[in-house]
mmCIF file of the C-alpha atoms, coordinates in Angstrom:
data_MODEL
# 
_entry.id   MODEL 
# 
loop_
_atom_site.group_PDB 
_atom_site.id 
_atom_site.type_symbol 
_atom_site.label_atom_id 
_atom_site.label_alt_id 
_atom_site.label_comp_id 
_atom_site.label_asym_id 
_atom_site.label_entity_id 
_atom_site.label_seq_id 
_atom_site.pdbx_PDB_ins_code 
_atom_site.Cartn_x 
_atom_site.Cartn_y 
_atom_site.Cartn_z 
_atom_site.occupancy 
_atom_site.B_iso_or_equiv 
_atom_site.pdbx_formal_charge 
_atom_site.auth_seq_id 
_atom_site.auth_comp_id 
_atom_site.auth_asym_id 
_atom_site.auth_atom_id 
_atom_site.pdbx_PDB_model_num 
ATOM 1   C CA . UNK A 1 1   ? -14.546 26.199 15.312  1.00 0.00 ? 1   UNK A CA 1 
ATOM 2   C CA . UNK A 1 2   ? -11.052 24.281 14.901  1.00 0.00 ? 2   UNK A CA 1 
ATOM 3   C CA . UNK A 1 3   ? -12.441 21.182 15.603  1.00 0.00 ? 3   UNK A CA 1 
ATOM 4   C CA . UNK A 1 4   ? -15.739 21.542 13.354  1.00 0.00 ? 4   UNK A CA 1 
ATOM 5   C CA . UNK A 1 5   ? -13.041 22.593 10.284  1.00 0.00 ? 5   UNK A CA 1 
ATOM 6   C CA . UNK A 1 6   ? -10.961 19.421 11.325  1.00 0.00 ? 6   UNK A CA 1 
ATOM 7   C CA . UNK A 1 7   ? -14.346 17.100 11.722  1.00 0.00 ? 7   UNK A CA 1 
ATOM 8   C CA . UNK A 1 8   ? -15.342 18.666 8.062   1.00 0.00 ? 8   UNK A CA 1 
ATOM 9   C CA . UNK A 1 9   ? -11.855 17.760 6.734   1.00 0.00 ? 9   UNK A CA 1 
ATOM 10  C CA . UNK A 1 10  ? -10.990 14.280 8.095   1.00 0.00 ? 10  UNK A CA 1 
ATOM 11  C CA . UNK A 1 11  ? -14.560 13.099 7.587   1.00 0.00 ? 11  UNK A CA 1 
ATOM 12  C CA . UNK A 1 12  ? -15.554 14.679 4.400   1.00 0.00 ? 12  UNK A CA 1 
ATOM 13  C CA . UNK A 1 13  ? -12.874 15.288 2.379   1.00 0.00 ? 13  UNK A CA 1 
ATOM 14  C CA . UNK A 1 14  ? -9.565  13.332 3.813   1.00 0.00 ? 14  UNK A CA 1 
ATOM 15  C CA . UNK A 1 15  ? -11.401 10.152 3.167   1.00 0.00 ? 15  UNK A CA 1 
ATOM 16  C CA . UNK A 1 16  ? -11.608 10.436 -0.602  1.00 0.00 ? 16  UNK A CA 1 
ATOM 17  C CA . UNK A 1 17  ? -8.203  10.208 -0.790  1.00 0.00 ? 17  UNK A CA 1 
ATOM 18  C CA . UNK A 1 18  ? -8.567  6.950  1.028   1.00 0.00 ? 18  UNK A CA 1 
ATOM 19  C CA . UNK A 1 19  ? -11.384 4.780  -0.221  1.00 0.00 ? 19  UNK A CA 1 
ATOM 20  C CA . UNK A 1 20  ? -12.954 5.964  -3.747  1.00 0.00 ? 20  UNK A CA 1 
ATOM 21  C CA . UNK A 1 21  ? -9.444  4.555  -5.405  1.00 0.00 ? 21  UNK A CA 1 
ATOM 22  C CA . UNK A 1 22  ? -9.849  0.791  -3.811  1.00 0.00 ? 22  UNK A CA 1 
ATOM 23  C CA . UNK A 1 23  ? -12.050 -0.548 -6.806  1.00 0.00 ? 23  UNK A CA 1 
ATOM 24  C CA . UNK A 1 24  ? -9.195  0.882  -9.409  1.00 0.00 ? 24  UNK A CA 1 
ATOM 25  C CA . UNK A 1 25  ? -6.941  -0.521 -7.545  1.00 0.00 ? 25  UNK A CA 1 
ATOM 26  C CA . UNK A 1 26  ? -8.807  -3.897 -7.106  1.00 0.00 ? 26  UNK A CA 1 
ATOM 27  C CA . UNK A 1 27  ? -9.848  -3.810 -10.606 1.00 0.00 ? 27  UNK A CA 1 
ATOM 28  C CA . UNK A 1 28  ? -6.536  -3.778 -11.441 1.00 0.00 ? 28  UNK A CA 1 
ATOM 29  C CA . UNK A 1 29  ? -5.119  -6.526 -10.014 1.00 0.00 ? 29  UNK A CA 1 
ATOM 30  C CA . UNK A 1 30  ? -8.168  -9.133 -11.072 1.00 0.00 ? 30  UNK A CA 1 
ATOM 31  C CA . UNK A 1 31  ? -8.330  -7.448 -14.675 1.00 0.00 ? 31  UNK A CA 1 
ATOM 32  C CA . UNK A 1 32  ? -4.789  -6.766 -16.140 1.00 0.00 ? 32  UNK A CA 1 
ATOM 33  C CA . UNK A 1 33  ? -2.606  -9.486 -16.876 1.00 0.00 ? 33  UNK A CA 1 
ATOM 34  C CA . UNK A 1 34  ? 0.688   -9.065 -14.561 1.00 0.00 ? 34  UNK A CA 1 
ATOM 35  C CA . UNK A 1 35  ? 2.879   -8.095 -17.746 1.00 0.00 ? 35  UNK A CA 1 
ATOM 36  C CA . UNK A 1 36  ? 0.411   -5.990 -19.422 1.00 0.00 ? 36  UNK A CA 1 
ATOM 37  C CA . UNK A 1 37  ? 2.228   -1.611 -19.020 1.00 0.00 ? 37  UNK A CA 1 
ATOM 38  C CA . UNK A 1 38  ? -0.666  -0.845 -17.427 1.00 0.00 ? 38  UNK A CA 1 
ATOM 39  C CA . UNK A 1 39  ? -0.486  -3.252 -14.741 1.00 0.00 ? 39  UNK A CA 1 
ATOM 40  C CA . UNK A 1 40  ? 3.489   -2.561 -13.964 1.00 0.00 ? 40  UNK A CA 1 
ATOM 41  C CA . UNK A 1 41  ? 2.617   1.303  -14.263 1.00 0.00 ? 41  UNK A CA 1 
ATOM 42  C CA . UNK A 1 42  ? -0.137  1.407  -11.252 1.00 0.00 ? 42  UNK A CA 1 
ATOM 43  C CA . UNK A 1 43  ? 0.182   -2.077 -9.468  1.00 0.00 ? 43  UNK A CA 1 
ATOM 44  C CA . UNK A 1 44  ? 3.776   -0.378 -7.444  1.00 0.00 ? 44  UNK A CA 1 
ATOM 45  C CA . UNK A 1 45  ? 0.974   2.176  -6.213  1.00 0.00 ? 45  UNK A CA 1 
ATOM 46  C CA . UNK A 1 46  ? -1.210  -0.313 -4.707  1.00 0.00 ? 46  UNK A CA 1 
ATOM 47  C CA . UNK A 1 47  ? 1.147   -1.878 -2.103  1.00 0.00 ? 47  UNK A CA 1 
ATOM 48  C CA . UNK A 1 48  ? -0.464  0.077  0.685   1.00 0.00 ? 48  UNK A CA 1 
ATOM 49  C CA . UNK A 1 49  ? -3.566  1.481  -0.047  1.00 0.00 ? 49  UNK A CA 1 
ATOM 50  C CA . UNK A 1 50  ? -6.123  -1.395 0.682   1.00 0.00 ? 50  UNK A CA 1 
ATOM 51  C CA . UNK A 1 51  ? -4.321  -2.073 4.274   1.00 0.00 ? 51  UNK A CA 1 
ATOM 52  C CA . UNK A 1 52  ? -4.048  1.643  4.799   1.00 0.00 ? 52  UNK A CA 1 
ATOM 53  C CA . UNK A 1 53  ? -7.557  1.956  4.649   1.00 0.00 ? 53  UNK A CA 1 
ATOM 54  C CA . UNK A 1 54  ? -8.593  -0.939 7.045   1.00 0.00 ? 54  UNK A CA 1 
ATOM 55  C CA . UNK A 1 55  ? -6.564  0.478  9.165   1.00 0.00 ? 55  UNK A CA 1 
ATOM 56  C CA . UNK A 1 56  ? -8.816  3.653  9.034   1.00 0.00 ? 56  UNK A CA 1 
ATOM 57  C CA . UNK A 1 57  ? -11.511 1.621  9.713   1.00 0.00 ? 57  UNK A CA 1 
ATOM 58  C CA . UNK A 1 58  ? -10.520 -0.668 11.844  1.00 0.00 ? 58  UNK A CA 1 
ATOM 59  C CA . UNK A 1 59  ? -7.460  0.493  14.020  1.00 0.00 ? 59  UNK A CA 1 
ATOM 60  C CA . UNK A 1 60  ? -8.174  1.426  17.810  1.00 0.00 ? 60  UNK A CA 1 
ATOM 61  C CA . UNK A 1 61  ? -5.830  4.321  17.246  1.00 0.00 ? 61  UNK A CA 1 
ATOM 62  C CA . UNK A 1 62  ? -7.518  5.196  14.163  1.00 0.00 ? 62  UNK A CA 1 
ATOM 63  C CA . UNK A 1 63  ? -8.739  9.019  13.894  1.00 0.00 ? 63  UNK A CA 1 
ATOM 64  C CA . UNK A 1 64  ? -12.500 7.808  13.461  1.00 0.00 ? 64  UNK A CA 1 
ATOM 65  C CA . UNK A 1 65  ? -11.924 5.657  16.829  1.00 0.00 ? 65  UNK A CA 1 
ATOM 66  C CA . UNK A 1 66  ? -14.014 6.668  20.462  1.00 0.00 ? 66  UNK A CA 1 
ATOM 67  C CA . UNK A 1 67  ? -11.047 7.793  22.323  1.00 0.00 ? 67  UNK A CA 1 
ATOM 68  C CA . UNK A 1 68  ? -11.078 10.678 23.909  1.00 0.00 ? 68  UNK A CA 1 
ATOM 69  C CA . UNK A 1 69  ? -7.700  10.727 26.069  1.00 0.00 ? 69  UNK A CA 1 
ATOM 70  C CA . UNK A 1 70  ? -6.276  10.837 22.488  1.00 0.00 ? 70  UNK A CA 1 
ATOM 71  C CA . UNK A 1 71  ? -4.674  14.640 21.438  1.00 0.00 ? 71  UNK A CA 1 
ATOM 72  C CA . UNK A 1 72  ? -5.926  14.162 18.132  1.00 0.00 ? 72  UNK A CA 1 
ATOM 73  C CA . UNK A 1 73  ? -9.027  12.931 19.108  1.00 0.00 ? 73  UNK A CA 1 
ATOM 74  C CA . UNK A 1 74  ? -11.703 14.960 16.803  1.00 0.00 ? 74  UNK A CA 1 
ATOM 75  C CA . UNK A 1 75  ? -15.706 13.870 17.870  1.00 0.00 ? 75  UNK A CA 1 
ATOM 76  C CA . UNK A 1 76  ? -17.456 15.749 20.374  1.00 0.00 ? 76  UNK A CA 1 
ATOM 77  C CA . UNK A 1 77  ? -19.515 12.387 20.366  1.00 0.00 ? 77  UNK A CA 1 
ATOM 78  C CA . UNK A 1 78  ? -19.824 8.732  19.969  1.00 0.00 ? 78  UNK A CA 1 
ATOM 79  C CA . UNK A 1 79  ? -17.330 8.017  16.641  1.00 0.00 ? 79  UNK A CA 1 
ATOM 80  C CA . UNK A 1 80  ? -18.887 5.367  14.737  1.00 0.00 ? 80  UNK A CA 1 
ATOM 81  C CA . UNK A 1 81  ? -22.156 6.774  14.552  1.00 0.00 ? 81  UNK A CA 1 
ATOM 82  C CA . UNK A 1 82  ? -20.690 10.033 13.428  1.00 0.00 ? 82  UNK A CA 1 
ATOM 83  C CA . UNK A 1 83  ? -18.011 9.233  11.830  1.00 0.00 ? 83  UNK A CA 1 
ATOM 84  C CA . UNK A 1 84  ? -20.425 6.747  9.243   1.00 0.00 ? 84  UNK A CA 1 
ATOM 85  C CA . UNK A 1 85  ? -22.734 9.472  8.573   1.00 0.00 ? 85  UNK A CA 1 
ATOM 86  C CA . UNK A 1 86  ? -19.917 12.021 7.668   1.00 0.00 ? 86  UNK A CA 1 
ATOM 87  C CA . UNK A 1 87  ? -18.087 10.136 6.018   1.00 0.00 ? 87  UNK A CA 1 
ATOM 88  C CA . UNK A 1 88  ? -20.968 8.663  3.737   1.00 0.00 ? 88  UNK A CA 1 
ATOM 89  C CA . UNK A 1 89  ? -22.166 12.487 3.186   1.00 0.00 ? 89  UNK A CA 1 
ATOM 90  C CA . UNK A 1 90  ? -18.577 13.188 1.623   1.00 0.00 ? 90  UNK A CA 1 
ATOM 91  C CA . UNK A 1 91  ? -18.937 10.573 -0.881  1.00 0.00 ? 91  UNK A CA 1 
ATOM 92  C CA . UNK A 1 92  ? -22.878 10.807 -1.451  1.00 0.00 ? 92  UNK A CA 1 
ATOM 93  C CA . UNK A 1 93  ? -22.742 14.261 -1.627  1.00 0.00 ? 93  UNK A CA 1 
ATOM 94  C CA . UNK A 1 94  ? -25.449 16.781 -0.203  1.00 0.00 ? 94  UNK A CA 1 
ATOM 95  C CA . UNK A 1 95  ? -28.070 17.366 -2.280  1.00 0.00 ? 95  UNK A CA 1 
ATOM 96  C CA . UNK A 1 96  ? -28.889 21.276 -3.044  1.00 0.00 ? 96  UNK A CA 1 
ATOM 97  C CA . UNK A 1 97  ? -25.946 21.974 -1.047  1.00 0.00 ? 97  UNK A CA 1 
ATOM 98  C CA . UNK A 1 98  ? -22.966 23.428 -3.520  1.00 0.00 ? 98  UNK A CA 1 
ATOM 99  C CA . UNK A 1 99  ? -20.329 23.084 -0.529  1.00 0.00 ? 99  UNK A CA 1 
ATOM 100 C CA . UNK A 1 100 ? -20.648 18.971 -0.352  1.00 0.00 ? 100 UNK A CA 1 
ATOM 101 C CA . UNK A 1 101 ? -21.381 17.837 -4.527  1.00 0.00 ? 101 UNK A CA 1 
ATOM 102 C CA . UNK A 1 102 ? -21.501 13.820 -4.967  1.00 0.00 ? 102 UNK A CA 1 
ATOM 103 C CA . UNK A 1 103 ? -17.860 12.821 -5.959  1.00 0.00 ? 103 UNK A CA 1 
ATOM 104 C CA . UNK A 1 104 ? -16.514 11.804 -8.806  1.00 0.00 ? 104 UNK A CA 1 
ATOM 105 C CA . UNK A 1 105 ? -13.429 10.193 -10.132 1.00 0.00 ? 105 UNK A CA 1 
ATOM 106 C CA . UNK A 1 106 ? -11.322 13.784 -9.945  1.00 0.00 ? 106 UNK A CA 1 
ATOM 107 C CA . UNK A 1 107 ? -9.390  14.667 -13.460 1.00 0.00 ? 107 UNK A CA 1 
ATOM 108 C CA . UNK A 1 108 ? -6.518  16.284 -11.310 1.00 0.00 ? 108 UNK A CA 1 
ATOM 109 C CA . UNK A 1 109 ? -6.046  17.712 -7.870  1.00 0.00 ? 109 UNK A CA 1 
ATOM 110 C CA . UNK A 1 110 ? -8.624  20.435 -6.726  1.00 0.00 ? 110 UNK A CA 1 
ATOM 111 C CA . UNK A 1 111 ? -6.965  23.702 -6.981  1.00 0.00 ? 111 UNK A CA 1 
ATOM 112 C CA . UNK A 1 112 ? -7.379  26.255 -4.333  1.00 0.00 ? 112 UNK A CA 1 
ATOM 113 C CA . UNK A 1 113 ? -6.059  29.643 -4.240  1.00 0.00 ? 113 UNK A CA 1 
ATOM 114 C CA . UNK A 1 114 ? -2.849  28.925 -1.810  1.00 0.00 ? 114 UNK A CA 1 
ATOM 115 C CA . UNK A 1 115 ? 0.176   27.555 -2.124  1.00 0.00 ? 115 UNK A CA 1 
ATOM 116 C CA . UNK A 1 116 ? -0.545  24.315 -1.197  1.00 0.00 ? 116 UNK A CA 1 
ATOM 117 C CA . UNK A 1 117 ? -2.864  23.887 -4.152  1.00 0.00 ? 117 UNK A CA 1 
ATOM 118 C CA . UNK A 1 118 ? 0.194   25.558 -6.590  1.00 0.00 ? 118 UNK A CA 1 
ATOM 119 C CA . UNK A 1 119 ? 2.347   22.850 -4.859  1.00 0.00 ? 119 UNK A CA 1 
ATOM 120 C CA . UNK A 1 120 ? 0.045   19.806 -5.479  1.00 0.00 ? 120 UNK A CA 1 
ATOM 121 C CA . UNK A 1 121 ? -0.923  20.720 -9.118  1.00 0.00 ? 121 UNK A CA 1 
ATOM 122 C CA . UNK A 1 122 ? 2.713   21.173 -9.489  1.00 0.00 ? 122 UNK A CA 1 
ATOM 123 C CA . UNK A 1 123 ? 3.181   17.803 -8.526  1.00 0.00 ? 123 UNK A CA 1 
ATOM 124 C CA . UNK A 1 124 ? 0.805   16.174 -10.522 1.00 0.00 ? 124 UNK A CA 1 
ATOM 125 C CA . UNK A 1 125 ? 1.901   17.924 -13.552 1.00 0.00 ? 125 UNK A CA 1 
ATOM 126 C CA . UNK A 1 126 ? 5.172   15.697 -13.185 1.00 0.00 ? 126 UNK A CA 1 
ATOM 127 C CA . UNK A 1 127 ? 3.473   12.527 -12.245 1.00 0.00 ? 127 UNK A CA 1 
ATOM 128 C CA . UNK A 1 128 ? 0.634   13.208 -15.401 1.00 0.00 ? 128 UNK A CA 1 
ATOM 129 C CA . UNK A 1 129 ? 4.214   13.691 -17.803 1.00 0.00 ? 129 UNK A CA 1 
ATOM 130 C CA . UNK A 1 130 ? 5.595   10.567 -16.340 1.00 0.00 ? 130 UNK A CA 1 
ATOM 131 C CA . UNK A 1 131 ? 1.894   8.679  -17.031 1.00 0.00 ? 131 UNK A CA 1 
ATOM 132 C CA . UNK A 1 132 ? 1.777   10.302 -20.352 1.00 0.00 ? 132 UNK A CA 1 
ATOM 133 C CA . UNK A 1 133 ? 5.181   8.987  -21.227 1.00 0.00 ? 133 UNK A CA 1 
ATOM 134 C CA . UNK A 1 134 ? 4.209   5.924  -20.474 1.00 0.00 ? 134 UNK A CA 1 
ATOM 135 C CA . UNK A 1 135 ? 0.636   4.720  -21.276 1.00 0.00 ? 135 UNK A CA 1 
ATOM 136 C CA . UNK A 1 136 ? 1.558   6.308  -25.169 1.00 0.00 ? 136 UNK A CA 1 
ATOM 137 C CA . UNK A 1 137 ? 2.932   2.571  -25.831 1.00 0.00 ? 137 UNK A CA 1 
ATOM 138 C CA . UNK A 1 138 ? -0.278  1.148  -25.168 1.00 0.00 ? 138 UNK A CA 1 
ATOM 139 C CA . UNK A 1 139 ? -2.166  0.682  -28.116 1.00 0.00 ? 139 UNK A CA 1 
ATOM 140 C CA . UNK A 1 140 ? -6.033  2.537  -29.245 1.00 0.00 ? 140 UNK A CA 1 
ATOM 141 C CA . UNK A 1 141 ? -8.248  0.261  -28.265 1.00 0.00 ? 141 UNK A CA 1 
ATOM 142 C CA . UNK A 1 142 ? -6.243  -2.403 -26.435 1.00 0.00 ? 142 UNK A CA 1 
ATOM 143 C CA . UNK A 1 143 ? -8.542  -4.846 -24.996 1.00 0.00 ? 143 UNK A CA 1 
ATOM 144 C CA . UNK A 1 144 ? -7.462  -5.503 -21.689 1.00 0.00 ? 144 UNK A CA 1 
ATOM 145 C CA . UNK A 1 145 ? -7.205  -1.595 -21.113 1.00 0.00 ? 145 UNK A CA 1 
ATOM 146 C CA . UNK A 1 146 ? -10.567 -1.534 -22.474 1.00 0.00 ? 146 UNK A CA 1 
ATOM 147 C CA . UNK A 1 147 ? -11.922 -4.033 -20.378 1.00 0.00 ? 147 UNK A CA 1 
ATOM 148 C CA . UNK A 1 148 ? -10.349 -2.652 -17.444 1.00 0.00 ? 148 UNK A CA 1 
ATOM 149 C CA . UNK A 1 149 ? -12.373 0.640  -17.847 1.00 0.00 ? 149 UNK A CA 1 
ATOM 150 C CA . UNK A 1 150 ? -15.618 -0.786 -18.470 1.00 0.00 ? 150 UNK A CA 1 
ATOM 151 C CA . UNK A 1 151 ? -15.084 -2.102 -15.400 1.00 0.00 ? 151 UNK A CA 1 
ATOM 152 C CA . UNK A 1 152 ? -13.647 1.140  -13.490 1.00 0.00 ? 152 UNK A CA 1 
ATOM 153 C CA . UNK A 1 153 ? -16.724 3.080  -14.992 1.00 0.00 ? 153 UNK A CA 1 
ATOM 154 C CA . UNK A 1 154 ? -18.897 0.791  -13.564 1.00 0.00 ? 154 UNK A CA 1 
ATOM 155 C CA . UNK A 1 155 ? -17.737 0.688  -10.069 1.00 0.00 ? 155 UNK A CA 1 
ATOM 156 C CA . UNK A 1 156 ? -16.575 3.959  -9.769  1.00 0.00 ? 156 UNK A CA 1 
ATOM 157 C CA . UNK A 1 157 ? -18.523 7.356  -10.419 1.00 0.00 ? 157 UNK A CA 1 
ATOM 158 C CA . UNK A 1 158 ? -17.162 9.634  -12.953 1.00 0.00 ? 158 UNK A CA 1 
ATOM 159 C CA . UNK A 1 159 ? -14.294 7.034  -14.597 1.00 0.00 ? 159 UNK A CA 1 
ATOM 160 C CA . UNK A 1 160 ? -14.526 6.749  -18.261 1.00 0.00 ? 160 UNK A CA 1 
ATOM 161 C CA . UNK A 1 161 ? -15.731 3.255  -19.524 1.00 0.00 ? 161 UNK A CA 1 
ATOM 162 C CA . UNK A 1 162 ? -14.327 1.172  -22.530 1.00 0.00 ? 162 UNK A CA 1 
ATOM 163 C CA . UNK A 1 163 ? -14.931 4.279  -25.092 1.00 0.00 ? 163 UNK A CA 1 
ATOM 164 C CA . UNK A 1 164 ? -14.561 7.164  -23.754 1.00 0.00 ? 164 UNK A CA 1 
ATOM 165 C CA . UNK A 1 165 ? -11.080 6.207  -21.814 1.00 0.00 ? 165 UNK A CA 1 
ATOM 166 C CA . UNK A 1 166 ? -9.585  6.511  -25.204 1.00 0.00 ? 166 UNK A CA 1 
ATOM 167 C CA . UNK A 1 167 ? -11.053 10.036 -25.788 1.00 0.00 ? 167 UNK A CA 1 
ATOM 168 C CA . UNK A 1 168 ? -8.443  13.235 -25.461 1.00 0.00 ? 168 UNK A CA 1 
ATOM 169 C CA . UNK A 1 169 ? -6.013  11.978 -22.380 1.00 0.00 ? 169 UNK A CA 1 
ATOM 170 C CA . UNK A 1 170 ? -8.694  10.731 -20.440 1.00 0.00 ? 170 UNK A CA 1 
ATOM 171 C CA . UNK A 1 171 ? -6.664  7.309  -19.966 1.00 0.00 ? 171 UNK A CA 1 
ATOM 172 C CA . UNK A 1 172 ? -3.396  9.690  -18.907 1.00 0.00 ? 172 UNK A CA 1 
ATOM 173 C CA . UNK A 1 173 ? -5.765  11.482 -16.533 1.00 0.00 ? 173 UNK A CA 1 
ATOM 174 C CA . UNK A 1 174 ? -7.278  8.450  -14.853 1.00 0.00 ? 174 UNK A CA 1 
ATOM 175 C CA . UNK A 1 175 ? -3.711  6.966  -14.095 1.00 0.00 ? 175 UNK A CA 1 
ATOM 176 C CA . UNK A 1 176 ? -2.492  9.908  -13.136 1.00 0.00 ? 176 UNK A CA 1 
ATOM 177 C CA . UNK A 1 177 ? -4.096  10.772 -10.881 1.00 0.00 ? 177 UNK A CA 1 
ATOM 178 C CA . UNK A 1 178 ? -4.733  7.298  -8.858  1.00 0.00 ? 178 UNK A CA 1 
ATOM 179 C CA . UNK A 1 179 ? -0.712  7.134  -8.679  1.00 0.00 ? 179 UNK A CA 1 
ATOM 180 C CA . UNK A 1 180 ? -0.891  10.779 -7.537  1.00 0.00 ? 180 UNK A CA 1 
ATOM 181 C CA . UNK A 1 181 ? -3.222  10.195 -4.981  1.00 0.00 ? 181 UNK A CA 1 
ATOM 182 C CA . UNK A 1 182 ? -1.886  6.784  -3.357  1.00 0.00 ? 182 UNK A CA 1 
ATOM 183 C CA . UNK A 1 183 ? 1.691   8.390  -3.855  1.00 0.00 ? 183 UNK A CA 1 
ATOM 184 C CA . UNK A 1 184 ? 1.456   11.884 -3.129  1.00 0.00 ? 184 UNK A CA 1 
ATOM 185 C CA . UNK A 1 185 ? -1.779  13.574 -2.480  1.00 0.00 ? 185 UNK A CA 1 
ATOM 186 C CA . UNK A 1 186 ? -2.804  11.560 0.287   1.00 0.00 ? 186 UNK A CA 1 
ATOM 187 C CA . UNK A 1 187 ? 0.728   11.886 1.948   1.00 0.00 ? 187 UNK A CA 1 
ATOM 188 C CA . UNK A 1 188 ? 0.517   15.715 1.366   1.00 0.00 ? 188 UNK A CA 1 
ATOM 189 C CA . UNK A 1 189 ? -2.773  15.945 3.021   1.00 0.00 ? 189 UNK A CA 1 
ATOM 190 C CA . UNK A 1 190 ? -1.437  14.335 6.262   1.00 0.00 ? 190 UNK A CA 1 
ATOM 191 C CA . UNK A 1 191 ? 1.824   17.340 6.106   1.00 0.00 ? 191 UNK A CA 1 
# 
């Protein structure tokens, strides 16, 4: 039963830490202009990320690799063929099944009753301030922030596009996050 709760995690959930946040992050660096503040506030987060995750993919001593004389070494099968179904479950969701919902560009961190969850949120809550302190220089309806939604809502599922990013803090929410996730969230879920 460990290894069907670790199979469940590192196949379903770990990944979307990993791979939903690549089209911000490439939509970023084709949109922005280099000096724009929202390019210099997320483009320090994106160092890593893209190699990161084709090393997931790709690496022989990646976690969804076929090896079994590895100790961390989760399929009870062949990995690929596993591993791509999983995986594309987590993101795709499960229909009528509550447990495995379609994701969505998260808001914040999930919160959990532990204290892990307490210790994420509490972590984001700093890394939201420091967005929020931020992204109030850029101007309502700035066209290149604009333009960079429209794009992020139409490449990833549940981003706000070109109107609706400048509704409530749903800009300081959408930054916030990605340079939680790439900075911290994906680093705590490895801890």
């Amino acid at each position: 039963s460990i290894n069907g709760a670790f199979l469940i995690s590192a196949t379903l959930s770990h990944p979307m830490l990993h791979f939903p946040t690549d089209a911000l992050n490439a939509i970023t660096k084709t949109i922005l202009p280099m000096n724009h503040i929202l390019f210099k506030l997320i483009y320090p987060h994106t160092f890593y990320q893209l190699s990161l995750d084709q090393g997931t993919i790709y690496s022989n001593t990646s976690l969804l690799s076929d090896h079994p004389w590895y100790p961390y070494t989760l399929f009870p099968g062949a990995a690929p063929p596993i591993a791509a179904i999983l995986v594309s479950r987590g993101f795709m969701g499960i229909e009528g099944n509550s447990a495995y919902p379609k994701w969505s560009y998260p808001e914040a961190p999930k919160e959990y009753p532990s204290n892990y969850s307490v210790f994420q949120t509490t972590y984001y809550k700093v890394v939201y301030d420091f967005v929020a302190n931020i992204v109030k220089d850029i101007p309502k309806g700035d066209y290149y922030t604009s333009l960079w939604a429209k794009y992020c809502s139409e490449n990833i599922p549940g981003c706000p596009d070109e109107n609706t990013i400048w509704e409530n803090d749903n800009l300081i929410k959408v930054v916030a996050y990605y340079v939680w996730n790439c900075s911290i969230g994906h680093s705590l879920d490895h801890n």
